[in-house]
C-alpha positions in Angstrom: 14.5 -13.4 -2.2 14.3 -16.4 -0.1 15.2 -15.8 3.3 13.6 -19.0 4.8 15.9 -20.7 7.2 15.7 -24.7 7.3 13.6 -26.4 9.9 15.0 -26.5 13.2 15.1 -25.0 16.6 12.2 -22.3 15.6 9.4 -25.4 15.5 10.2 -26.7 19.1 10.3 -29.8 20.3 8.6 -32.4 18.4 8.3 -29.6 15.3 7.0 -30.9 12.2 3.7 -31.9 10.2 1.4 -35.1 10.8 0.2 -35.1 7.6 -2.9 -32.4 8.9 -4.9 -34.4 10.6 -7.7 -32.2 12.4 -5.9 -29.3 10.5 -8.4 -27.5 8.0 -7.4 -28.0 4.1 -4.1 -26.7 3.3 -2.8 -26.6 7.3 0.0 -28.5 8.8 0.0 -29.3 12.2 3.8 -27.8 13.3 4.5 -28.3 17.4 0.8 -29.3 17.7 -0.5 -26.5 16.3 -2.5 -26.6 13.2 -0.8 -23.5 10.9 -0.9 -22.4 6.9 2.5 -22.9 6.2 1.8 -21.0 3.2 1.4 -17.8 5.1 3.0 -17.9 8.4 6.2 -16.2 8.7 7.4 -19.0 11.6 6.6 -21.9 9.3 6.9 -20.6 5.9 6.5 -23.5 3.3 7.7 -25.8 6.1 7.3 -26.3 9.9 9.7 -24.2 11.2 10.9 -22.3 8.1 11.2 -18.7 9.9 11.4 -15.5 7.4 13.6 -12.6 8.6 13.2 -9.6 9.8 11.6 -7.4 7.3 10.0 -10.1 5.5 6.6 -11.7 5.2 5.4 -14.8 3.6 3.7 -15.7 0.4 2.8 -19.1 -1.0 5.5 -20.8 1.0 8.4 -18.5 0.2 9.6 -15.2 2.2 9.8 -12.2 0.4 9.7 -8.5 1.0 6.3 -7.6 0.2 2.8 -9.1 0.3 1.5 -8.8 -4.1 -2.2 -7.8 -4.5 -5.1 -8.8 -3.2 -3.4 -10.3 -0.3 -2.9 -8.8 3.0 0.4 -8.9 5.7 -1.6 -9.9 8.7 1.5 -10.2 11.3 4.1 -11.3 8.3 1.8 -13.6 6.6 0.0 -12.7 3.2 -3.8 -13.9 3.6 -6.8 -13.1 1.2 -9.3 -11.9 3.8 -11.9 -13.0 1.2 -11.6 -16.9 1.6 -8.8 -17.4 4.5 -10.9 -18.5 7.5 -8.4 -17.5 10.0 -8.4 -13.8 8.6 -11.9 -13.4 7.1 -13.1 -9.4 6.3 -9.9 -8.5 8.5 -6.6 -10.0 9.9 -7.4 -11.7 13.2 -11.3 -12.5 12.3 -11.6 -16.3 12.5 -14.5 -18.1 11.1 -15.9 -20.9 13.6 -14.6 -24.8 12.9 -17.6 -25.2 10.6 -17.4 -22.3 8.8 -15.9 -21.2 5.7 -15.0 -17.4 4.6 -17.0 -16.6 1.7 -16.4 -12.9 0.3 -14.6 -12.0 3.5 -17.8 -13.4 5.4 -18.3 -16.3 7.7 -20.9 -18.8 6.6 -22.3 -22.6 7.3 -21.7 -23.0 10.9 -25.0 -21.5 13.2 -25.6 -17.9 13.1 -24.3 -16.2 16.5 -26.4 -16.6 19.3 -27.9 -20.1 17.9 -26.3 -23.8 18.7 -26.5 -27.1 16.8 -29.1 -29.7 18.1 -29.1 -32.5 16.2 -27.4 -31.8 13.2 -29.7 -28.5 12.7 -28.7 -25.0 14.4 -31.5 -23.9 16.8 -31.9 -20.1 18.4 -32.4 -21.8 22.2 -33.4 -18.6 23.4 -36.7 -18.3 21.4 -37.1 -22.9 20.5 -40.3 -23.9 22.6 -38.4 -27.5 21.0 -35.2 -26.6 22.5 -35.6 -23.9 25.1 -32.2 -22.4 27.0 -30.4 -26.4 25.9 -31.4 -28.7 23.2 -33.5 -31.0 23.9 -35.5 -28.7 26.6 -39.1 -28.7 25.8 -42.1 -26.4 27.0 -45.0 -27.9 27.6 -48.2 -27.2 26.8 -48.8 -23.5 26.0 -45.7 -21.9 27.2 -43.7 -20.2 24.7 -40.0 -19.8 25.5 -38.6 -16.3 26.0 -34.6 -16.0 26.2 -34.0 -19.4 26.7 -37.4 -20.3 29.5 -40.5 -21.4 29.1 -42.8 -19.1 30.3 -46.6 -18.2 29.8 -46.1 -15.3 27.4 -43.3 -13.1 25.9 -41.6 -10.7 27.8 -43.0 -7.3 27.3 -40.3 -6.2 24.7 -40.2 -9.4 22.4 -43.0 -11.1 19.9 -44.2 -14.2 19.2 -43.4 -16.3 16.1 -44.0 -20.0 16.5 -44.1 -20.7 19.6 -40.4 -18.1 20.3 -40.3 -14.9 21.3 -37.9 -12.4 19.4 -36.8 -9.4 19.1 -37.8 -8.2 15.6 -36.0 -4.6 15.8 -32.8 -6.5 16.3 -33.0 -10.2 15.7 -31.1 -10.9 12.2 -33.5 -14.4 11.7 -36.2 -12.5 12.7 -36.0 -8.8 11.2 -39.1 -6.9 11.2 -41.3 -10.0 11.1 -40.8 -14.1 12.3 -40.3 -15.1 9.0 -37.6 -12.1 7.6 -34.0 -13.3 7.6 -31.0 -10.9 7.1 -28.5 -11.3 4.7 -25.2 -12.9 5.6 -23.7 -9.0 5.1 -26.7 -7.5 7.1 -27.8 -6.7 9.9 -31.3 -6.1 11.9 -31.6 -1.9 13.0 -34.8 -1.2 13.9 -36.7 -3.9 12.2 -35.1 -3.1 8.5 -32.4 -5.4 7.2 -29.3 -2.9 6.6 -26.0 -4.0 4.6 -23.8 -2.7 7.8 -20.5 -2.4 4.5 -22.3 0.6 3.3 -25.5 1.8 5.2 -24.7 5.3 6.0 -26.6 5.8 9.3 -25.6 1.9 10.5 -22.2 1.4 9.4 -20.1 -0.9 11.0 -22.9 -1.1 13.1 -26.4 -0.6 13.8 -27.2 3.2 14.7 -23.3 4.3 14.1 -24.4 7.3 11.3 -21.3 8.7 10.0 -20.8 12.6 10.2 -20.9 15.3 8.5 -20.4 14.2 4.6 -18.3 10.9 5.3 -19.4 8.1 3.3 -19.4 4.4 4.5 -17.1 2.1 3.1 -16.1 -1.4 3.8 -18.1 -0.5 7.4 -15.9 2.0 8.2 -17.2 6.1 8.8 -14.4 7.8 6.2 -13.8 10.9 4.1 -13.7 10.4 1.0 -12.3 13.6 -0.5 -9.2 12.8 1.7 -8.8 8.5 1.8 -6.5 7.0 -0.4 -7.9 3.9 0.3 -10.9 5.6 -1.1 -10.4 8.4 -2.8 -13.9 10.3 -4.4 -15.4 6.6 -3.9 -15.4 3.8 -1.6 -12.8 1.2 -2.6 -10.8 3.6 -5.3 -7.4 3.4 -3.8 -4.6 5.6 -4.9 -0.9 4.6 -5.4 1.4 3.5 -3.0 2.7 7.1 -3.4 0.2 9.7 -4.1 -2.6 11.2 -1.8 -5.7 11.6 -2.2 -6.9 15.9 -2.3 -10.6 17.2 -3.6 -11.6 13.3 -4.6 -8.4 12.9 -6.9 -5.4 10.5 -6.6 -2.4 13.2 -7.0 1.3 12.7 -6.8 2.5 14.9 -3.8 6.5 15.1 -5.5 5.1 16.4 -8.9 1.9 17.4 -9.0 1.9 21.4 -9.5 -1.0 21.8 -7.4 -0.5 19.3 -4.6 3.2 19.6 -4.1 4.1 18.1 -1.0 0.6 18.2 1.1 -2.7 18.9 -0.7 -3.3 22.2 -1.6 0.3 23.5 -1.3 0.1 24.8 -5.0 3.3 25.9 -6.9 2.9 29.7 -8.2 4.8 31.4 -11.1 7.4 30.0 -12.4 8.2 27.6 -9.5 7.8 23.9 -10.3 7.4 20.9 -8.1 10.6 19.0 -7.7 10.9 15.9 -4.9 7.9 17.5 -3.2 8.9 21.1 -3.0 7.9 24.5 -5.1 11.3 25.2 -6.3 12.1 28.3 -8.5 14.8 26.3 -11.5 16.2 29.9 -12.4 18.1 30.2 -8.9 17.7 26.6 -6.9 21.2 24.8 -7.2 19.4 21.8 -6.1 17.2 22.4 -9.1 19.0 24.0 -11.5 16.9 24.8 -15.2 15.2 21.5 -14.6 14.5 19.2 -11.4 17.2 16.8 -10.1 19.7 19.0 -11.9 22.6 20.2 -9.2 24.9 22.4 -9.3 28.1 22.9 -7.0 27.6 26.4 -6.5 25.6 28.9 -8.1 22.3 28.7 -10.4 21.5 31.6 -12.4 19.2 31.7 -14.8 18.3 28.5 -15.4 22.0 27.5 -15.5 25.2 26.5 -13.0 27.8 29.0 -12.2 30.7 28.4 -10.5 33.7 31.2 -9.2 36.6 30.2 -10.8 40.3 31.9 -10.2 42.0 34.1 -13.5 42.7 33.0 -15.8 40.3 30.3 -15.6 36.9 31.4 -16.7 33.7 29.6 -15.7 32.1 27.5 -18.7 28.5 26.1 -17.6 29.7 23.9 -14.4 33.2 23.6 -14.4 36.5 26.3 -14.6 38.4 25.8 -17.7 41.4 27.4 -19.2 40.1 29.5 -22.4 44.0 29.5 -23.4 44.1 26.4 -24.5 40.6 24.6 -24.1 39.8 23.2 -27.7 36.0 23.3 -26.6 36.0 26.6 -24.8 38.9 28.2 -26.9 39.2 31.9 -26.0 35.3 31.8 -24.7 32.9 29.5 -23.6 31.3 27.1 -25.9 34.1 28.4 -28.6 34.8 24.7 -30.2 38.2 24.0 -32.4 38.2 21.7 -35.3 39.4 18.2 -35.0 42.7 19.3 -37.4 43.2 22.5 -34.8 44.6 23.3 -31.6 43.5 25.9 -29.2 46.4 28.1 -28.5 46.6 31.2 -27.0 42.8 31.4 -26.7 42.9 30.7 -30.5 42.3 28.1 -32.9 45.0 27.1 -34.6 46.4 25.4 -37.9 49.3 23.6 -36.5 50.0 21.7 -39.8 51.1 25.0 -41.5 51.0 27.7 -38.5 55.0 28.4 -37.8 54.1 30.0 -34.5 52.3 27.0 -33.5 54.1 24.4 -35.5 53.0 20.8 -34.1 52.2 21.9 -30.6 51.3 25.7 -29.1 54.1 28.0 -29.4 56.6 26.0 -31.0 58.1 28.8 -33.1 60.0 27.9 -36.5 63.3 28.8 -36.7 64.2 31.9 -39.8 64.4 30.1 -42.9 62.0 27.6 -42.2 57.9 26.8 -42.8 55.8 24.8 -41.1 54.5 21.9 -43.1 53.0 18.8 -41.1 53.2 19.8 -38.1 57.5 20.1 -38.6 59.6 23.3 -39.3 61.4 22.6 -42.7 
C-alpha cells in the first residue's frame, strides 16, 4: 500500500531537492535539510511525500511494516549496519567523514583525536601538536593532556614523547604501541570486544549478573529473550516467547500455554492461549475453535430444543419428517424416500404416503408413481 501523499505543504517553503549538493550519497536536500528520502516518513521517495499514520517507509514507498534486516527508527526503515545516520542503533550518527561499517563508525579520527593536516592527532598526548595543532613543546617536555610539561602526570605513561593512559586509552591499550579494535575497548590495559565481553559489556567494568549473557552490548537473560533466546542473536517469532532457552508458541504449545510454564494437564489442550478441557468448553468444543451455541458434552454440541423437536448435534430438527435425522438423529432416507412420520418412506408405491406424507389413497386404488390409480 502506497499511502504517500504528493509533494506539497509538508516540505515547507522552498521544499524540494538541489540535486544533493553537500548531502551524503543517496540524500536529498528537502527545506534545506539534507534527508534519505528513501527512509524518512516526511519525505518518502520525494521531498515532501508524507506516509500516514501507521506507516513507515521503505525504499521510497510507505508501507505497513519495515521487511528484514531493516529497522523502523521513527517511521523510517534503516539498516543500522551501513546507514550512517543510524549506525549500531537508531539515532547513532557517524561523524561527516565517517562511514558505518558493520553497524560501526570508521575513517574519520577516533574520539578524543582531531585532524591536523590531513592526519588525525591525539592533542592531548602530540609533543607535535600539544592541546591545538600546530602547538609544539620544546625541548624535552613531553605533553600531558594537551600541555607541555616536564614529565607525565603521575597516573599516565610515556610513549613518544605523549603521555597516556594505557588502562584506558583505546590507541594506547596496555602498551604505546597496542591499538584497540574498531569494536573494542581499553579496560584495564586489555583490549575487550565491549558486544560480548561479559564483565565489560556495553561498557568497560559493567559485568552482567547472575547468569545473563552479553549480547549485542547489552546485560540479558537468555533463557527468557526472544531477541535471544538460549543464544545471543537467536530471535524467536514475531509470536512466540522464549521459556527454558526454547522459542515456544504461547496459543499452542501444551507446555507454555499462555505464559511460560503454564502447562496444560490431562486431557485439557491449549487453544488461543488457554488450557481448555474440549469435552465441556463450548468455546472449544471436541477440537479448538470449534463453538457451540449452548452446551458441549462430550466432545460434542448440545442444544435444548422444544418437543417434538429433538436435538441432532447443533441444531433442533423435527425427527417427523427430517430425511437426514428421520425418527432419530443421524437416521438418513434414501434419495427415492421420504421421511414421514419419523419413517422412511416409499412414496412411489406406499398408499399411505402416496407422493407426499400422508396422502392416503382412496379404496379401490394403489399407489404407483407417486399417484393413486
Amino acid at each position: 500500500m502506497d499511502a504517500r501523499v504528493p509533494p506539497g505543504t509538508d516540505a515547507g517553503p522552498g521544499g524540494g531537492s538541489d540535486g544533493g549538493d553537500g548531502c551524503r550519497a543517496g540524500e536529498l536536500r528537502c527545506d534545506g535539510v539534507c534527508t534519505n528520502t528513501s527512509a524518512d516518513p516526511m519525505n518518502c521517495g520525494v521531498c515532501g511525500g508524507r506516509c500516514g499514520p501507521g506507516t513507515v517507509c521503505f525504499e521510497g514507498i510507505c508501507q505497513a511494516t519495515c521487511p528484514a534486516p531493516t529497522t523502523d527508527c521513527a517511521g523510517g526503515c534503516v539498516d543500522t549496519s551501513s546507514d550512517p545516520a543510524h549506525c549500531g542503533a537508531c539515532g547513532t550518527a557517524c561523524g561527516s567523514d565517517e562511514e558505518c561499517v558493520g553497524g560501526v563508525c570508521e575513517g574519520g579520527c577516533p574520539a578524543g583525536w582531531i585532524e591536523c593536516g590531513g592526519t588525525c592527532r591525539d592533542v592531548q598526548a602530540d609533543p607535535a601538536n600539544c592541546g591545538a595543532c600546530g602547538a609544539t613543546c620544546s625541548g624535552d617536555q613531553v605533553c600531558s593532556r594537551g600541555a607541555c610539561t616536564d614529565e607525565c602526570d603521575a597516573d599516565l605513561n610515556f610513549c613518544m614523547g605523549g603521555c597516556v593512559d594505557i588502562l584506558n586509552d583505546r590507541n594506547h591499550c596496555g602498551g604505546c604501541t597496542n591499538a584497540c579494535a574498531s569494536n573494542e575497548e581499553c579496560c584495564g590495559g586489555r583490549c575487550q570486544d565491549v558486544e560480548s565481553a561479559f564483565d565489560n559489556c556495553g561498557a568497560c567494568d559493567n559485568r552482567c549478573p547472575g547468569d545473563q549473557q552479553c549480547c549485542g552490548g547489552s546485560c540479558t537473560d537468555t533463557h527468557t529473550d526472544p531477541s535471544h533466546c538460549g543464544r545471543c542473536g537467536n530471535a524467536c517469532g514475531a509470536s512466540e516467547l522464549c521459556c527454558r532457552d526454547e522459542c515456544d508458541d504461547p496459543a499452542t504449545s501444551e507446555l507454555n500455554c499462555g505464559e511460560c510454564g503454564n502447562t496444560c494437564l490431562g486431557s485439557r489442550q491449549c487453544c488461543s492461549g488457554s488450557c481448555s478441557q474440549l469435552e465441556s468448553d463450548p468455546d472449544h468444543c471436541g477440537s479448538c475453535g470449534r463453538t457451540c451455541p449452548d452446551l458441549c458434552m462430550l466432545g460434542e454440541c448440545e442444544i435444548t430444543c422444544v418437543p417434538p423437536l429433538m436435538s441432532c448435534t447443533d441444531r433442533c430438527v423435527d425427527g417427523s419428517f427430517d430425511n437426514m435425522n428421520c425418527g432419530g438423529c443421524g437416521t438418513t432416507c434414501d434419495p427415492d424416500q421420504l421421511c414421514c412420520e419419523a419413517g422412511c418412506r416409499e412414496i412411489d408405491t406406499d398408499p399411505f404416503h402416496c407422493g407426499r406424507c400422508n396422502n392416503i389413497c382412496p379404496p379401490g386404488t394403489v399407489c404407483t408413481g407417486g399417484s393413486c390409480i
